[in-house]
N, C-alpha and C positions, 0 to 999 in steps of 0.2 A: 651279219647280225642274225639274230633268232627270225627278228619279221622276214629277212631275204630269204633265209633257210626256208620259212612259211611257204611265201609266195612259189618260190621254186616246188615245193613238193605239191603245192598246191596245180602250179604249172604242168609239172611230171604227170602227176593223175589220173586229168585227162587224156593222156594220149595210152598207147599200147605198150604196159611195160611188162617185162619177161622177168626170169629170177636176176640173172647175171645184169640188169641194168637198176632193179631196185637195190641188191646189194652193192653196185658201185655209189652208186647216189645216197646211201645212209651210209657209208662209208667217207666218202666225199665231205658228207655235210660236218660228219664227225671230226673229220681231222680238217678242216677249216674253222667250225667256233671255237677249236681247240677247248672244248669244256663238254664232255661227251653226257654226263647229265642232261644238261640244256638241249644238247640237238636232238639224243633219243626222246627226250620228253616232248619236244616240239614235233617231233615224227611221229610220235604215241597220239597224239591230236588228230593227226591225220590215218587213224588206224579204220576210225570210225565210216568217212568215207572210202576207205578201199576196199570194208568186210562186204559192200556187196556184190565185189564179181570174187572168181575163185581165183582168179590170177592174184588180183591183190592180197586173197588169204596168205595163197604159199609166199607172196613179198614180206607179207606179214612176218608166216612163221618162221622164215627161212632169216631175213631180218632181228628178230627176237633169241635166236640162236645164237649167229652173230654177233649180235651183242652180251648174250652169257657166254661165248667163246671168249671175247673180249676183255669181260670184267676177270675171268676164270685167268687169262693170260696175266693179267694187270696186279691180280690179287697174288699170285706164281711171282712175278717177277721183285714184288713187294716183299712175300716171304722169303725171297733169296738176297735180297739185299739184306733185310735182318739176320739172317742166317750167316750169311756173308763181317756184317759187324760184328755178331755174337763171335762165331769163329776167329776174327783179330783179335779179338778181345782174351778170348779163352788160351791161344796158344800163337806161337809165333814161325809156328812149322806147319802152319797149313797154309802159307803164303801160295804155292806153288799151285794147291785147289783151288784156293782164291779167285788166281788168275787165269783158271785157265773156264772156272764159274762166268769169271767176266768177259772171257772172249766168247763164252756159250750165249750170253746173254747179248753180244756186242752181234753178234753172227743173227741172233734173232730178228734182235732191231734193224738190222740190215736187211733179211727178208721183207720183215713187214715194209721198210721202207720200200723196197724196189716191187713189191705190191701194190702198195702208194701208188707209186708212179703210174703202176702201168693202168690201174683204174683211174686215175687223173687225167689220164689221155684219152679216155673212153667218155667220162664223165664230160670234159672237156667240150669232146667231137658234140654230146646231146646240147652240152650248155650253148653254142652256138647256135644251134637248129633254133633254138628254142629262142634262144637274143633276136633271131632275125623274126620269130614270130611277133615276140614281145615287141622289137620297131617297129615294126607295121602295126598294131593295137595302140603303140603309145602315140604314134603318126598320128591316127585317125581319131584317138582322145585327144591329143594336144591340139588340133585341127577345130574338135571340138569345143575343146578349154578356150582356145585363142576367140574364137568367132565368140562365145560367151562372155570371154574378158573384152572383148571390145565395147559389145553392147554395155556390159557395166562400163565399163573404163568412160562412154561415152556420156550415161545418167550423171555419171560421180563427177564428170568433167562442167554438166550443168548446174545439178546442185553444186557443188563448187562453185560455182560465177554466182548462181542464186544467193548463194551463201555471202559472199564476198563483196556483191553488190550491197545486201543487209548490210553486212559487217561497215561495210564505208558510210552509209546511211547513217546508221547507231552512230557511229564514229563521230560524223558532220556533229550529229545531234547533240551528242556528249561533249563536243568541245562547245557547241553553241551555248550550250547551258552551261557549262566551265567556265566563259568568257561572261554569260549573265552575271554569273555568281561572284566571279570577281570584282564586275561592275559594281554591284550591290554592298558586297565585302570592306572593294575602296571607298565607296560613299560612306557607308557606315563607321569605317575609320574614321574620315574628318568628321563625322557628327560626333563619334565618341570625344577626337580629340577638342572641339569646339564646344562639346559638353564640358568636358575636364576642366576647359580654359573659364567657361564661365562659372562653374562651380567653384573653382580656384578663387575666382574676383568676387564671388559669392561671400567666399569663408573670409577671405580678408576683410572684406567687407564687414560683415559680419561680427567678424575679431577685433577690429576696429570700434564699433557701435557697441559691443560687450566690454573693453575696455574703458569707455569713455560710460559707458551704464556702470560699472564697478565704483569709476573714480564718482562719479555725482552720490552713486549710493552710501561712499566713504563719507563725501562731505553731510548728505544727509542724515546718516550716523551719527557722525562726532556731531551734526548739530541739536539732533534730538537727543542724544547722548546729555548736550549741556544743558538744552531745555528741561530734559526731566529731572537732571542733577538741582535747575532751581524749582523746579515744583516739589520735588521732593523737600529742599529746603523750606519751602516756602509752608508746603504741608506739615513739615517735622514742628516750624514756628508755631500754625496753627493748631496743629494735637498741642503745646503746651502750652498756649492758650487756653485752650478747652478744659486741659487738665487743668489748669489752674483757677479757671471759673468752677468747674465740675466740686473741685476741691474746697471753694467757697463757700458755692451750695449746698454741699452735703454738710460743712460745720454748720450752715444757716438751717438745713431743714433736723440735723441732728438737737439743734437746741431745740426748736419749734419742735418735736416731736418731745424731748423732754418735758417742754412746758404744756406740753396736748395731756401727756403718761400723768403727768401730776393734777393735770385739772381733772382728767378723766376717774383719779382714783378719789379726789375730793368729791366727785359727784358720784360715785363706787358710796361711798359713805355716805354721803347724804341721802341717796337712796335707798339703802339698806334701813337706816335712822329712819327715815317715812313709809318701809315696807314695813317696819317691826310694829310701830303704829297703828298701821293699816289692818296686820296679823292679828292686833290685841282688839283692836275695834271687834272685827267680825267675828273674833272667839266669843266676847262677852256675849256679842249679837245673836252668833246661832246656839250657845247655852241658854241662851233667854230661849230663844223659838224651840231648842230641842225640851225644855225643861216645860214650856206649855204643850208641848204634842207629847211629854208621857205624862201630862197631870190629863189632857183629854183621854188618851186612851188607856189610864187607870179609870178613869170613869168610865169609862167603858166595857173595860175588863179585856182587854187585849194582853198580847202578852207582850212584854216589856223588857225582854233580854236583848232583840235585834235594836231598841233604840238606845237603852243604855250602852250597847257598844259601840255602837252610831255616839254617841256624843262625847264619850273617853277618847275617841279617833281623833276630835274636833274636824275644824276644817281645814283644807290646803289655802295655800296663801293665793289670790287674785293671780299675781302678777306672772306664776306659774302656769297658767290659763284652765286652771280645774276650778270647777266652782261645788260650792255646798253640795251636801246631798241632802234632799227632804224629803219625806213619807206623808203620802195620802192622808188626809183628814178622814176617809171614811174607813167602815168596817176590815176593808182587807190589808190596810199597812202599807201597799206597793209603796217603794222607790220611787219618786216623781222624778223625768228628765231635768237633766241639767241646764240643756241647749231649748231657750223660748223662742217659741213658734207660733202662732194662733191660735192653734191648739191647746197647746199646751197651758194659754193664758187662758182660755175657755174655759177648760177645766178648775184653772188655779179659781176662777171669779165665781165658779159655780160651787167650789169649797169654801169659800171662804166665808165666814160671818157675817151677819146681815148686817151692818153696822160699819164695813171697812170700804174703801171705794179703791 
């Protein structure tokens, strides 16, 4: 692989290499990852460490040559095989070139092969030297790995038992509480079910006591049912009772209102007959008294249009609640109030002639 390729050049390196051992070993590496890209590039990594002695230059350039001989070889043998197809292609008489192209080419492969070989054996004799170095490093690493792996191997084997002691611990713990919880769970069961059970004799119960509530509520129905069926009767008799009294009364107060409308309008007439009386009385009366208050204030020499129209007016009738209107006995005529008050009789007594009381 690329990493072993690594570690090997990495290996090589350090020690003392010459031309003829750096080109066996990039030769080597080449034709074992069989991917010649990959191993010169994995070599080209390692160019950096060997630029600083000058051995490793010329590994370098001698190296880098090498490999353009190589590609140069590769890219040659490429255009001959196309060259090679073109030619079958093109004609059928150059069979004989062809073949004798491919024995050139067959002879080549065979150099380079027995090249191979014989740097394979070289490479070979170093790769040993260098395994027995490497066992001895990997000795005294593993040596080192082990005594390390024990130490751990020894903590992991404590915490391990630490752990697993825990672990049984939780365990115990978790089944203790599993086995609570069942306890708990079973109890709860029969309370549910001892719930259910009574709840169950509850509703029947219950269903039972609603039942026998319905049936009394029926009978109590149908019996108020029949009690209201006869107060309703009884009520229905009574309204026509009522209406039938009602219907009495009203012909009774219908007459009596009749014989009220008729008295009332006979005493309509009767009073009108004694108001028109009473009208003609007071007329005669206050044209007597209007007829002496303009003979006084023609003696006087007053003026005498506000009472002449004063007495064509006459007076309103009593029972309309207006009463006369009279004029002052003295020089200014005024209107005397209607409404007597003590005053107003004060006045009247102090007008009036010496001879009236």
């Amino acid at each position: 692989s690329t990493q072993t390729a690594l570690s090997e050049l990495s290996a090589v390196s350090a020690l003392p290499i010459t031309r003829e051992c750096g080109r066996l070993i990039a030769l080597n590496l080449d034709l074992r990852s069989g991917t010649r890209p990959r191993v010169f590039t994995a070599f080209n990594k390692q160019e950096k460490r060997l630029s600083s002695g000058s051995r490793a230059s010329v590994v370098i350039s001698e190296l880098q040559q090498y490999q353009q001989e190589q590609r140069r070889k590769l890219e040659q043998r490429e255009n001959q095989k196309r060259n090679f197809k073109q030619a079958q292609l093109e004609s059928l008489n150059t069979h004989a070139f062809i073949r004798a192209q491919q024995r050139a080419s067959d002879e080549a492969e065979e150099k380079e092969r027995q090249l191979y070989l014989a740097q394979q054996e070289q490479i070979t004799k170093l790769r040993r030297e260098r395994e027995k170095e490497k066992i001895r490093e990997a000795q005294l690493h593993s040596e080192r790995v082990l005594e390390k792996l024990t130490v751990r191997q020894q903590d992991q084997t404590a915490r391990e038992e630490e752990k697993m002691a825990k672990a049984v611990a939780e365990r115990d713990a978790k089944q203790a509480q599993q086995e609570e919880e069942e306890r708990k769970k079973s109890e709860m069961l029969k309370s549910i079910v001892a719930h259910r059970e009574l709840v169950k004799k509850e509703k029947l119960h219950r269903h039972e006591i609603t039942k026998q509530e319905r049936r009394d509520a029926a009978l109590a129905m149908r019996e108020a049912e029949r009690m209201f069926a006869e107060q309703q009767q009884l009520k229905a008799e009574k309204i026509r009772e009522e209406k039938r009294k009602l219907s009495e009364f009203n012909i009774q107060m219908m007459a009596e209102k009749s014989a009220k409308i008729q008295q009332l309008k006979e005493d309509e007439q009767e009073l009108r007959a004694k108001n028109a009386q009473v009208i003609m009385e007071e007329e005669a009366a206050f044209q007597q008294y209007a007829q002496q208050v303009i003979s006084k204030a023609a003696e006087e020499r007053k003026n005498l249009n506000p009472l002449y129209k004063a007495a064509r007016k006459g007076i309103e009738p009593v029972f309309h609640g207006i009463r006369p209107t009279y004029l002052a006995c003295d020089s200014s005529g005024a209107e005397m109030p209607s409404i007597q008050s003590p005053a107003t009789i004060t006045i009247r007594k102090r007008h009036e002639p010496a001879g009236k009381n």
